[in-house]
N, CA and C atoms as an extended XYZ file, in Angstrom:
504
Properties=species:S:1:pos:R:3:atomname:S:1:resname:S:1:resid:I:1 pbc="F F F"
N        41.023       -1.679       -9.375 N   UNK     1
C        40.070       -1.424       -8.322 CA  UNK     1
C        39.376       -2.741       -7.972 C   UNK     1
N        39.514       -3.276       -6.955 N   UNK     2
C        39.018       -4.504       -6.404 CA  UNK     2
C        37.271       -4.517       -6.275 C   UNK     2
N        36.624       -3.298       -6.588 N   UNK     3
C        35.541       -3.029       -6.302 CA  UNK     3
C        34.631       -2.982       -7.802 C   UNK     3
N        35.619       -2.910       -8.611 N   UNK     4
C        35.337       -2.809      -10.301 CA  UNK     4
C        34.535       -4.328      -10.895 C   UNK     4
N        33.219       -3.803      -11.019 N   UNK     5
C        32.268       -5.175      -11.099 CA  UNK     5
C        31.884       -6.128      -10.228 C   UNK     5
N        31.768       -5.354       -9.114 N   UNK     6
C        31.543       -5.942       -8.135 CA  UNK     6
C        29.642       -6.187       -8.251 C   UNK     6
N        28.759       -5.227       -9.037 N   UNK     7
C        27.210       -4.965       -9.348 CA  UNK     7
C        27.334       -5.429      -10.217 C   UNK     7
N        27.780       -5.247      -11.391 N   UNK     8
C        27.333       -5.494      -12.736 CA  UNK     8
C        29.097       -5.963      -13.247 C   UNK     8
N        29.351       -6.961      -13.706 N   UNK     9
C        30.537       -7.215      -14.234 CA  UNK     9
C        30.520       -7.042      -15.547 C   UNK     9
N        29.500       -7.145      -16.451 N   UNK    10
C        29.663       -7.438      -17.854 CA  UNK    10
C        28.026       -6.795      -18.562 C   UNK    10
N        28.182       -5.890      -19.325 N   UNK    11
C        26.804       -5.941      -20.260 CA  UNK    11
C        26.871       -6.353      -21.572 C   UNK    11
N        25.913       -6.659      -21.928 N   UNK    12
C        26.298       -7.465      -23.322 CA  UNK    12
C        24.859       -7.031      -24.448 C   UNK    12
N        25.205       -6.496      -25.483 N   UNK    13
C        24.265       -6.466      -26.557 CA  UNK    13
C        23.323       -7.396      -26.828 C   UNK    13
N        22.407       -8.242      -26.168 N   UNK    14
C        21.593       -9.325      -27.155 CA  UNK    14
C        20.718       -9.228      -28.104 C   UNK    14
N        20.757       -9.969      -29.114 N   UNK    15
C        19.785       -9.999      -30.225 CA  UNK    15
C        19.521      -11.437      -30.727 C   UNK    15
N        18.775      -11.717      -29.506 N   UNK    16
C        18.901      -13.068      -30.174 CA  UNK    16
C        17.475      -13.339      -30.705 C   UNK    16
N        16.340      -12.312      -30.207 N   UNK    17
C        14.837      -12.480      -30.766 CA  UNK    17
C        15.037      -11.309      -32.225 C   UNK    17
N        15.031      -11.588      -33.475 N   UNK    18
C        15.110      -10.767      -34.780 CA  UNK    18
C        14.315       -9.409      -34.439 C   UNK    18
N        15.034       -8.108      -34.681 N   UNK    19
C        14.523       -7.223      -34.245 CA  UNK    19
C        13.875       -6.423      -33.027 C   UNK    19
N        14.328       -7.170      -31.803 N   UNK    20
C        14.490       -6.420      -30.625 CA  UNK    20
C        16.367       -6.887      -29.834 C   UNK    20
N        16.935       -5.653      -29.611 N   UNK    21
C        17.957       -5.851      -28.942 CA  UNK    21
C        17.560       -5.112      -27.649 C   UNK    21
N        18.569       -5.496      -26.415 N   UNK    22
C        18.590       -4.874      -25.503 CA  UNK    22
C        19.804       -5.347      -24.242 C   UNK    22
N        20.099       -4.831      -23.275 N   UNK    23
C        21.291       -4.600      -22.646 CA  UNK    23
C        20.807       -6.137      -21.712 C   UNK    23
N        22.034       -7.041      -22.174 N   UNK    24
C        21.635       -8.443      -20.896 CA  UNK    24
C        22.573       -8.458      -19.730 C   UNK    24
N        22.999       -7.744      -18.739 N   UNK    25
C        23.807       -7.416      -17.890 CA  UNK    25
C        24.467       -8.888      -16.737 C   UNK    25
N        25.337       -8.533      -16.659 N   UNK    26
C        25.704      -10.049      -15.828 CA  UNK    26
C        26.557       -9.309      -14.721 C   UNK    26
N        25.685      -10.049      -13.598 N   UNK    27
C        26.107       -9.769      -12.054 CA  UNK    27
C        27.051       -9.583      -11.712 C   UNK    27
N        27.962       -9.020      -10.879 N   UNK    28
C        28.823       -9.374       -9.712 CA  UNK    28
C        28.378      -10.081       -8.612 C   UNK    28
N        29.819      -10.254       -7.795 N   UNK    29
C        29.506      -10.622       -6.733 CA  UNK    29
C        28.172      -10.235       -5.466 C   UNK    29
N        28.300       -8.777       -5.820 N   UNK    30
C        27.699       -7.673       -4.792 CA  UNK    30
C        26.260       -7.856       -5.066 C   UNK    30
N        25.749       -7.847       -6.390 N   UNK    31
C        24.678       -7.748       -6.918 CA  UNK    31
C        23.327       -8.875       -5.987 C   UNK    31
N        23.803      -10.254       -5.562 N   UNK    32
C        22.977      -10.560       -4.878 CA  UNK    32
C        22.603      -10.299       -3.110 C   UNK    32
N        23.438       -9.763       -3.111 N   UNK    33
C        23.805       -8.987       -1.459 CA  UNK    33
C        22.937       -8.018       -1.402 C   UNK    33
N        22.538       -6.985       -2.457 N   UNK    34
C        22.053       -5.631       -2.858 CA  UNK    34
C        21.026       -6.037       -2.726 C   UNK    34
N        20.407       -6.902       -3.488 N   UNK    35
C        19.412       -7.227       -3.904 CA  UNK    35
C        18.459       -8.302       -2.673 C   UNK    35
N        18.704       -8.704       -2.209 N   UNK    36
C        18.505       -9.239       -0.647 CA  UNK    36
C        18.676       -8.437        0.768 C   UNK    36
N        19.177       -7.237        0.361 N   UNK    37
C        18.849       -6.436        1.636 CA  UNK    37
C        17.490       -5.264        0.958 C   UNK    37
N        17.841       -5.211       -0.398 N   UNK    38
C        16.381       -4.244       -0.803 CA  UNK    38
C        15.230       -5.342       -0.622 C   UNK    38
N        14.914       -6.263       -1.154 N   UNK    39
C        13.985       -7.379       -0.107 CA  UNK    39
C        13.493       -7.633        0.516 C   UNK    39
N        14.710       -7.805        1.441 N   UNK    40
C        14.382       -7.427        3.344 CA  UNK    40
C        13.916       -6.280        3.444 C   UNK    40
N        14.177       -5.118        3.393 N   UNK    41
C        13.694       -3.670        3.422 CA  UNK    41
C        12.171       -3.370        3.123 C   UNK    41
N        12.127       -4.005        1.583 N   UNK    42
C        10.598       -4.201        1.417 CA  UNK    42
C         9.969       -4.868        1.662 C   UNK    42
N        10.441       -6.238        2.438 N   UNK    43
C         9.537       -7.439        2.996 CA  UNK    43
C         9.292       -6.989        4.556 C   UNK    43
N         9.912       -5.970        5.004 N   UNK    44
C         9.766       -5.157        6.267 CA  UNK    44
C         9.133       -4.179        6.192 C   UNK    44
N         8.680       -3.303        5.261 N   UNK    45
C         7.564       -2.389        5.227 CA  UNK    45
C         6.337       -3.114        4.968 C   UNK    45
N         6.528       -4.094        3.928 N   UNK    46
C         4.841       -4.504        3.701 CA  UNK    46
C         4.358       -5.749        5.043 C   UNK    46
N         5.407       -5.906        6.168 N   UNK    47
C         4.666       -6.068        7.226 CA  UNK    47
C         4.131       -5.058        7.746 C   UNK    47
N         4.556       -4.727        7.620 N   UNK    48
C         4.096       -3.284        8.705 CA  UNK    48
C         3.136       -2.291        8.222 C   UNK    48
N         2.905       -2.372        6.361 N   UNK    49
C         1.425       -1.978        6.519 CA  UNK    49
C         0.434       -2.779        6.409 C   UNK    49
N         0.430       -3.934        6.342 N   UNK    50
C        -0.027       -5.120        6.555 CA  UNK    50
C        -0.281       -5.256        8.201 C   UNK    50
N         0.291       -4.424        8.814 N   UNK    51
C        -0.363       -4.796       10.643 CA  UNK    51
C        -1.102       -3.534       10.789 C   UNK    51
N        -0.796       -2.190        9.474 N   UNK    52
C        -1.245       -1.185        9.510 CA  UNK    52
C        -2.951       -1.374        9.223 C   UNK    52
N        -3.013       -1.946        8.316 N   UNK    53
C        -4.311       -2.599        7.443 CA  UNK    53
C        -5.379       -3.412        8.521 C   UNK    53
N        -4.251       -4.418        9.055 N   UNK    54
C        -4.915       -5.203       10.052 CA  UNK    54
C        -5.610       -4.457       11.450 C   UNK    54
N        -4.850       -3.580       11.635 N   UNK    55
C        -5.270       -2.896       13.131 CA  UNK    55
C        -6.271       -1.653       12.804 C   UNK    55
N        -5.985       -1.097       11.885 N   UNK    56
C        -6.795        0.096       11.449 CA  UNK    56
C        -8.509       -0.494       10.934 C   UNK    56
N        -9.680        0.665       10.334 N   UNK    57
C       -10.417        0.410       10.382 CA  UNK    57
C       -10.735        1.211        8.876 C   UNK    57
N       -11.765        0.950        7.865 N   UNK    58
C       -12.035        1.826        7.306 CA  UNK    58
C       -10.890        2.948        5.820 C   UNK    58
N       -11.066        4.030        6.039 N   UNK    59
C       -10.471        4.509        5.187 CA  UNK    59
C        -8.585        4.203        4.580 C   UNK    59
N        -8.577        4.014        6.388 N   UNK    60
C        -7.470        3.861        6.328 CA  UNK    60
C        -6.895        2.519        6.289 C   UNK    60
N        -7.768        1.268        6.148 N   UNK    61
C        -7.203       -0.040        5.880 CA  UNK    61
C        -7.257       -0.005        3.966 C   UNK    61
N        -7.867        0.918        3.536 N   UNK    62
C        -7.833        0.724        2.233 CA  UNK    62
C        -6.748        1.011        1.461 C   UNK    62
N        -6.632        2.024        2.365 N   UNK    63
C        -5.257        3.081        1.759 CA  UNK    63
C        -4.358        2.124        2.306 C   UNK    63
N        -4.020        1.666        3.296 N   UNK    64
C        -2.615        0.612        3.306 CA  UNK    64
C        -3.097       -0.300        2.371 C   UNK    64
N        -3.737       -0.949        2.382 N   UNK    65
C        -4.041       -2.153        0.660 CA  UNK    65
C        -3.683       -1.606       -0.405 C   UNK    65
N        -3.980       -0.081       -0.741 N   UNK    66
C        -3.566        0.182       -2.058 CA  UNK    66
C        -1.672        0.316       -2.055 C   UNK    66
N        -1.448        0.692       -0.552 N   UNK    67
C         0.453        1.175       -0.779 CA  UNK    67
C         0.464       -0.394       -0.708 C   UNK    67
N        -0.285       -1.460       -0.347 N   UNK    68
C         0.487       -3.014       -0.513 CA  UNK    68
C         1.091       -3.356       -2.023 C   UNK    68
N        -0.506       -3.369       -2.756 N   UNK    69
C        -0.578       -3.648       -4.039 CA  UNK    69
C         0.967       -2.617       -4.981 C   UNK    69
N         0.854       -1.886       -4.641 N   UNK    70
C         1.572       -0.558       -5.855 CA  UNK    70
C         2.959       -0.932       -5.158 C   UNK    70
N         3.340       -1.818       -4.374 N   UNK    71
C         4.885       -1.964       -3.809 CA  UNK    71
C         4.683       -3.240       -4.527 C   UNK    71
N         4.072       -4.031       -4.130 N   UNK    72
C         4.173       -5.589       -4.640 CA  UNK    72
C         4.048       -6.221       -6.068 C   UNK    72
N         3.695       -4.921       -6.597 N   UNK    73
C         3.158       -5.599       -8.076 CA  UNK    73
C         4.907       -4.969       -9.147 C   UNK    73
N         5.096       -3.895       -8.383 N   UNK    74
C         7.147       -4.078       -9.073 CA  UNK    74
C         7.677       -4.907       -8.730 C   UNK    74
N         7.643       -4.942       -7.724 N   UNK    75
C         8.261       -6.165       -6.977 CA  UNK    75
C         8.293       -7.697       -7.391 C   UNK    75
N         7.168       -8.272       -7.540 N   UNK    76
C         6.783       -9.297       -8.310 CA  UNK    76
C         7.270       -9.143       -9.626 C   UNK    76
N         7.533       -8.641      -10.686 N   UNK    77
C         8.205       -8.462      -12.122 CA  UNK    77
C         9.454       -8.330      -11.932 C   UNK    77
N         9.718       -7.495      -10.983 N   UNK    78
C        11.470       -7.776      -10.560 CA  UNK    78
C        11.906       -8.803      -10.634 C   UNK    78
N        11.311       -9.515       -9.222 N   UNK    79
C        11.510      -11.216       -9.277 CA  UNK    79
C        11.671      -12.146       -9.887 C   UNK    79
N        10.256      -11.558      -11.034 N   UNK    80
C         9.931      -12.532      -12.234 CA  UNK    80
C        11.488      -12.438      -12.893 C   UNK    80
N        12.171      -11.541      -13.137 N   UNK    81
C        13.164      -10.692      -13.863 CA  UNK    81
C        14.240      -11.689      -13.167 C   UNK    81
N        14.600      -11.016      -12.066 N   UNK    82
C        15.851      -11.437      -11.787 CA  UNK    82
C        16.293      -13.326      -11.339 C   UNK    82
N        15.075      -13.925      -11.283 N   UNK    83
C        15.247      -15.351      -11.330 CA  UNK    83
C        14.978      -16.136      -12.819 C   UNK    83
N        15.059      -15.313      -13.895 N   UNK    84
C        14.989      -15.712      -15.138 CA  UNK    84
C        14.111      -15.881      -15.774 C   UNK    84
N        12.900      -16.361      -15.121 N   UNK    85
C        11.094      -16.745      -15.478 CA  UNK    85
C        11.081      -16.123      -16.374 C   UNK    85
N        11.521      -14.587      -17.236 N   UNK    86
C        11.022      -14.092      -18.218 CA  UNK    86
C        12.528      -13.620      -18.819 C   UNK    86
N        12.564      -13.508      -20.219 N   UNK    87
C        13.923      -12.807      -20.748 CA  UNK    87
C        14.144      -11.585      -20.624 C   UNK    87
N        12.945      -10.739      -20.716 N   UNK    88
C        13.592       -9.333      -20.770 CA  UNK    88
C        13.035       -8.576      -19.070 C   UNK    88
N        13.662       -7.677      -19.186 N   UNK    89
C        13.348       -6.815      -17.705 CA  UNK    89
C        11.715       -6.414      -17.999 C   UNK    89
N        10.976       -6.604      -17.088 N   UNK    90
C         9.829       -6.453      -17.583 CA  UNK    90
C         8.915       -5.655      -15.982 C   UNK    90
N        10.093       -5.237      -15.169 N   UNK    91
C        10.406       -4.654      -13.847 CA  UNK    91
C         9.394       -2.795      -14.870 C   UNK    91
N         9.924       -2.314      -15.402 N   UNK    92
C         9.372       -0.914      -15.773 CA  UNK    92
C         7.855       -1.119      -16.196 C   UNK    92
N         7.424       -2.191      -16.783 N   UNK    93
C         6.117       -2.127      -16.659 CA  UNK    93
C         5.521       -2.567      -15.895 C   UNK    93
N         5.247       -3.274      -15.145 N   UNK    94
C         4.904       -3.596      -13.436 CA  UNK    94
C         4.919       -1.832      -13.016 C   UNK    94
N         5.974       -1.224      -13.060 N   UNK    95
C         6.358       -0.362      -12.355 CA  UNK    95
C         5.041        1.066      -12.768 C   UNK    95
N         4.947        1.159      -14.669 N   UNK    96
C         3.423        1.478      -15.205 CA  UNK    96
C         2.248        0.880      -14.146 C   UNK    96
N         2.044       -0.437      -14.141 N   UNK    97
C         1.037       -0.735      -13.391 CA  UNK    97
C         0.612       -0.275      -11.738 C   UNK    97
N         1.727       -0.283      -11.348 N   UNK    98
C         1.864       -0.048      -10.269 CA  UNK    98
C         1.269        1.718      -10.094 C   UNK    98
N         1.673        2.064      -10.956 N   UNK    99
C         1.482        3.998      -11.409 CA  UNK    99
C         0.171        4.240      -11.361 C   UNK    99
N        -0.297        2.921      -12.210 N   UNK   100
C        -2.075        3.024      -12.455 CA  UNK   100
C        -2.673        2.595      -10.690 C   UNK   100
N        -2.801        1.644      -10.031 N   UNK   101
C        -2.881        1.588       -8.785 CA  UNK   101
C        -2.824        2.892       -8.275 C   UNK   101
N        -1.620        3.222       -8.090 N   UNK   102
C        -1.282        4.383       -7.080 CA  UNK   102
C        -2.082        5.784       -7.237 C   UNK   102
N        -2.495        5.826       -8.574 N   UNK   103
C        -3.635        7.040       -9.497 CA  UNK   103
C        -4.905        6.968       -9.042 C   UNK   103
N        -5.344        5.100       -8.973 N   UNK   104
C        -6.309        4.754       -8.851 CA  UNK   104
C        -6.760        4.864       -7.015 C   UNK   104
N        -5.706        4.933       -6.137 N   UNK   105
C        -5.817        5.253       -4.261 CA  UNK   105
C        -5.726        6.855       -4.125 C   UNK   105
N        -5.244        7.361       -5.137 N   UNK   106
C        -5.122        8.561       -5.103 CA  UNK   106
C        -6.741        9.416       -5.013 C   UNK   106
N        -7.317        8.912       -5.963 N   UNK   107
C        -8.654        9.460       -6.154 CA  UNK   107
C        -9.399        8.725       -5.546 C   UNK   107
N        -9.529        7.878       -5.515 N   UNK   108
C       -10.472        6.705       -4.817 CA  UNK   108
C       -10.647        7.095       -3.601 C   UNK   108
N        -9.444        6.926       -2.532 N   UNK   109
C        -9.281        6.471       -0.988 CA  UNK   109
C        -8.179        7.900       -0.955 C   UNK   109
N        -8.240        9.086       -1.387 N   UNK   110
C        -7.538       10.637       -0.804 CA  UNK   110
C        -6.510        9.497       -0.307 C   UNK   110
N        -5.179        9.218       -1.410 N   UNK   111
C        -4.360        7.876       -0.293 CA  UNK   111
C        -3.446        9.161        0.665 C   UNK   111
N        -2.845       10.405       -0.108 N   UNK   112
C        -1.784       10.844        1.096 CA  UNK   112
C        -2.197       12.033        1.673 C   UNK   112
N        -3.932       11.836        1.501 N   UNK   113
C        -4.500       12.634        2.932 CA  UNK   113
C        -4.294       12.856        4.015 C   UNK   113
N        -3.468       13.715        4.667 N   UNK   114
C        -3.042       13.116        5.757 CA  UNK   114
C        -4.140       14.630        6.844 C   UNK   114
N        -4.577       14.906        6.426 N   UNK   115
C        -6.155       15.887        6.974 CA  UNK   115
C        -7.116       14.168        7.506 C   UNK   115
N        -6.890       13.636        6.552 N   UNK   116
C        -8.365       12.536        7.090 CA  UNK   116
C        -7.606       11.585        8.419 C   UNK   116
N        -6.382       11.667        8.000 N   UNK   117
C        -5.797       10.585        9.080 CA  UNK   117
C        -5.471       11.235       10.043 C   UNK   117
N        -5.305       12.606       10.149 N   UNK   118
C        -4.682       13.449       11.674 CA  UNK   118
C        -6.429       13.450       11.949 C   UNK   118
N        -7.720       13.292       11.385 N   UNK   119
C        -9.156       14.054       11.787 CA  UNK   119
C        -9.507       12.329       12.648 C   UNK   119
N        -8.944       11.289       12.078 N   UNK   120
C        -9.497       10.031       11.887 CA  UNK   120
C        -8.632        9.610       13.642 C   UNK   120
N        -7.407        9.750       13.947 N   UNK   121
C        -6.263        9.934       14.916 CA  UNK   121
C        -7.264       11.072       16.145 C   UNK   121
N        -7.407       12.096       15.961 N   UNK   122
C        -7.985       12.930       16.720 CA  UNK   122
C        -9.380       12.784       16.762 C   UNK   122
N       -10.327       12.585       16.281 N   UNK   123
C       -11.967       11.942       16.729 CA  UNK   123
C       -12.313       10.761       17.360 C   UNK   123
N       -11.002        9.519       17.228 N   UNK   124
C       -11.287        8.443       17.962 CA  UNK   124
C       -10.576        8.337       19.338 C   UNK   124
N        -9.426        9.727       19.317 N   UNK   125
C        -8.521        9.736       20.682 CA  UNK   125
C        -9.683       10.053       21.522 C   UNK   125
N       -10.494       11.160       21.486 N   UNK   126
C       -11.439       11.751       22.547 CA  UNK   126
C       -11.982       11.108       23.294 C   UNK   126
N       -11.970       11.774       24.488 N   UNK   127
C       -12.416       10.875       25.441 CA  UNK   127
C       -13.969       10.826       25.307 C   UNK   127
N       -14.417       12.024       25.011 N   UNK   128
C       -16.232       12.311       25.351 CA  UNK   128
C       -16.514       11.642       23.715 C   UNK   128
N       -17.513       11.065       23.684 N   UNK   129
C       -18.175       10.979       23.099 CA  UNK   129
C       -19.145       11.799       21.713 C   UNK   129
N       -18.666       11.229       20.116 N   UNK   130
C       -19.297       12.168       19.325 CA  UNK   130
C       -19.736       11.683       18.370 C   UNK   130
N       -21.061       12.283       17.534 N   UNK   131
C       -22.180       11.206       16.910 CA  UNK   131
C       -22.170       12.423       15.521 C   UNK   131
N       -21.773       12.087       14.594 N   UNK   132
C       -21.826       13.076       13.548 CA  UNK   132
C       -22.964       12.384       12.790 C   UNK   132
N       -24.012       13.727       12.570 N   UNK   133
C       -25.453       12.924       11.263 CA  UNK   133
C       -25.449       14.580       10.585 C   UNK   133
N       -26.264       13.837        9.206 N   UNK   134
C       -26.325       14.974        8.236 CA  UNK   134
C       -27.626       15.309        8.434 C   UNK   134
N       -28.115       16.293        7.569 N   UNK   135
C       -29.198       17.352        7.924 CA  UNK   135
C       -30.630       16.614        7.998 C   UNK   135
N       -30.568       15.190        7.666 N   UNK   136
C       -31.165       14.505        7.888 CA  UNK   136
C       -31.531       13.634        9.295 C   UNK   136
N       -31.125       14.097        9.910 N   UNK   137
C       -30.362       13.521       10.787 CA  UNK   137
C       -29.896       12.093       11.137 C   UNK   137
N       -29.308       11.785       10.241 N   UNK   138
C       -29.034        9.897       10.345 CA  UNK   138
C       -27.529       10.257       10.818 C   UNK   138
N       -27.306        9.201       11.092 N   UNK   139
C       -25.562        9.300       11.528 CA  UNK   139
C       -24.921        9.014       10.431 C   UNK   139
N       -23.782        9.598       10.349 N   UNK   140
C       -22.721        9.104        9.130 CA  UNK   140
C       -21.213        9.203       10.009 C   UNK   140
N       -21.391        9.454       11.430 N   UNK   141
C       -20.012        8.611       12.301 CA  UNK   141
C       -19.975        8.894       13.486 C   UNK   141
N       -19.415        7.960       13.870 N   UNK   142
C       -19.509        7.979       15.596 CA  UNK   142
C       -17.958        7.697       16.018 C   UNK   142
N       -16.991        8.175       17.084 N   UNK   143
C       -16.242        8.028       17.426 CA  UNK   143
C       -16.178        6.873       18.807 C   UNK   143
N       -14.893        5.984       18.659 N   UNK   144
C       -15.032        4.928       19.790 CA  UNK   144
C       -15.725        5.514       20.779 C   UNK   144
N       -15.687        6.557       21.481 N   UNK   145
C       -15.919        6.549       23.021 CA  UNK   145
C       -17.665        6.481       22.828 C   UNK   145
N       -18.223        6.635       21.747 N   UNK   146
C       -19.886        6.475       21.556 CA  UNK   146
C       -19.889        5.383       21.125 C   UNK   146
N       -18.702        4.429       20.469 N   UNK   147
C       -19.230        3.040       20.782 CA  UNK   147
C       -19.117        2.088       21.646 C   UNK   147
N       -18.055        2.485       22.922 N   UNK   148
C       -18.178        2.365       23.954 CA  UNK   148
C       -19.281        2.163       25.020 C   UNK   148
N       -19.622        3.204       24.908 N   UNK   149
C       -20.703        4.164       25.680 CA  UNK   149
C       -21.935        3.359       25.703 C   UNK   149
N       -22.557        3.573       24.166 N   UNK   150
C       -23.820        2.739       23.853 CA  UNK   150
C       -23.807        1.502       23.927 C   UNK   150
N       -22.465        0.508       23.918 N   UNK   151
C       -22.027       -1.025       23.683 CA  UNK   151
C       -22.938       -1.425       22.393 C   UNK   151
N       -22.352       -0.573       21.259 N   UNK   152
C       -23.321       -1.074       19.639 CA  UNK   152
C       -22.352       -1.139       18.880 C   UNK   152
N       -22.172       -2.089       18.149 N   UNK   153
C       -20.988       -1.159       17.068 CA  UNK   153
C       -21.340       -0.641       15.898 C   UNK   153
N       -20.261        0.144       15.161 N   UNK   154
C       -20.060        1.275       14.545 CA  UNK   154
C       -21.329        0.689       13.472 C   UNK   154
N       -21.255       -0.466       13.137 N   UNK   155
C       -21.969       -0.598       11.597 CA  UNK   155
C       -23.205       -0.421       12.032 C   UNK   155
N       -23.628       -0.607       12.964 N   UNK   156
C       -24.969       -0.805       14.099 CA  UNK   156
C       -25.898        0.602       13.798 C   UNK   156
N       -24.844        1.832       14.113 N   UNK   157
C       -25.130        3.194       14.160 CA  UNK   157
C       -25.097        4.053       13.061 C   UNK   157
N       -24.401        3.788       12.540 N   UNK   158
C       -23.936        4.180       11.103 CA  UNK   158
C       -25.186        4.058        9.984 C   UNK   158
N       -25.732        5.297        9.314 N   UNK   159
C       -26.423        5.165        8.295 CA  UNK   159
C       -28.136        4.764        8.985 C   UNK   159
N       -28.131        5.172       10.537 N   UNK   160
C       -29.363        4.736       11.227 CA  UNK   160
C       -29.820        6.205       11.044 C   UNK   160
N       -31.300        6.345       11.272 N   UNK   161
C       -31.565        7.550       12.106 CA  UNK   161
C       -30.796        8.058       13.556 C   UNK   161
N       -30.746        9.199       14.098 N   UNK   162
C       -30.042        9.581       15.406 CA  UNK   162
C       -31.282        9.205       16.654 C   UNK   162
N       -32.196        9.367       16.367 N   UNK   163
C       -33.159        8.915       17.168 CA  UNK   163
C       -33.459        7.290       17.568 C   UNK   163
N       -33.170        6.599       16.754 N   UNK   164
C       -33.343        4.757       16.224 CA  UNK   164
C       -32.157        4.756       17.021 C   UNK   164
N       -30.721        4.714       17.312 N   UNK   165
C       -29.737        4.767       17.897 CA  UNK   165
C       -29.799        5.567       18.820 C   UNK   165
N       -30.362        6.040       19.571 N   UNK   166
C       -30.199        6.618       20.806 CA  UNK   166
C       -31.474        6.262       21.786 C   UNK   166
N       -32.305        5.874       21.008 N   UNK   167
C       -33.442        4.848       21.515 CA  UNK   167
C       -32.926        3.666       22.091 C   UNK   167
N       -32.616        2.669       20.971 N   UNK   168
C       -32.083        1.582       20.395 CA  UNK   168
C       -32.162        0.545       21.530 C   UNK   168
């Protein structure tokens, strides 16, 4: 089969540190081809939440920072891995870390809320104007077309009285 080791040609037992062995695998041809289009693939999503981050505001620039970090931090040990910098694959714990991140957007920043991002999508589409305050009445959010409207921005209004901002 002309295709036989084309990923992986050879694995090999090492023991060369006393008392840890483990599988030292040696490439094929294919293996750097593979490995340069998964790359590209992921060097093409983390633009793109990286313009996600950049253009967005708020909840939702956090939550793309956390999917940056929890892609990039396997990624980086891979690297470390597959250009030699370290002896053993050290790709599965990155991949732990990465777990802890992703636990840590989970609770933090609701990361695959997708209630806050269809509410966050639909309160800033509106055309009219809307000033949300708690029973206090201070504001705790305003949608573009009220920061439009007033020409203040958001941080301006935010956490004011409703009266102090509509004075203002």
């Amino acid at each position: 089969n002309v295709w036989e080791g084309a990923w992986r040609k050879d694995v090999v037992l090492d023991t060369t540190i006393t008392g840890i062995s483990w599988a030292n695998p040696t490439e094929g041809f294919w293996f750097p081809v593979q490995i340069g289009f998964a790359y590209l693939c992921i060097a093409t999503m983390l633009v793109l939440l990286g313009y996600e981050a950049w253009q967005t505001k708020e909840m939702r620039r956090r939550q793309a920072m956390v999917l940056i970090a929890a892609v990039f931090i396997p990624m980086s040990g891979n690297i470390l891995t597959i250009t030699g910098v370290v002896g053993l694959d050290i790709t599965p714990l990155f991949f732990s870390l990465s777990g802890i991140v992703m636990a840590w957007g989970l609770v933090r920043y609701r990361l695959f809320d997708v209630g806050l991002t269809a509410r966050q999508l639909l309160i800033n589409s509106m055309a009219d104007g809307m000033i949300a305050i708690n029973r206090h009445n201070i504001v705790v959010d305003v949608n573009e077309a009220v920061v439009k409207l007033l020409h203040l921005p958001r941080k301006e209004m935010v956490g004011k009285p409703l009266q102090a901002v509509l004075t203002g």
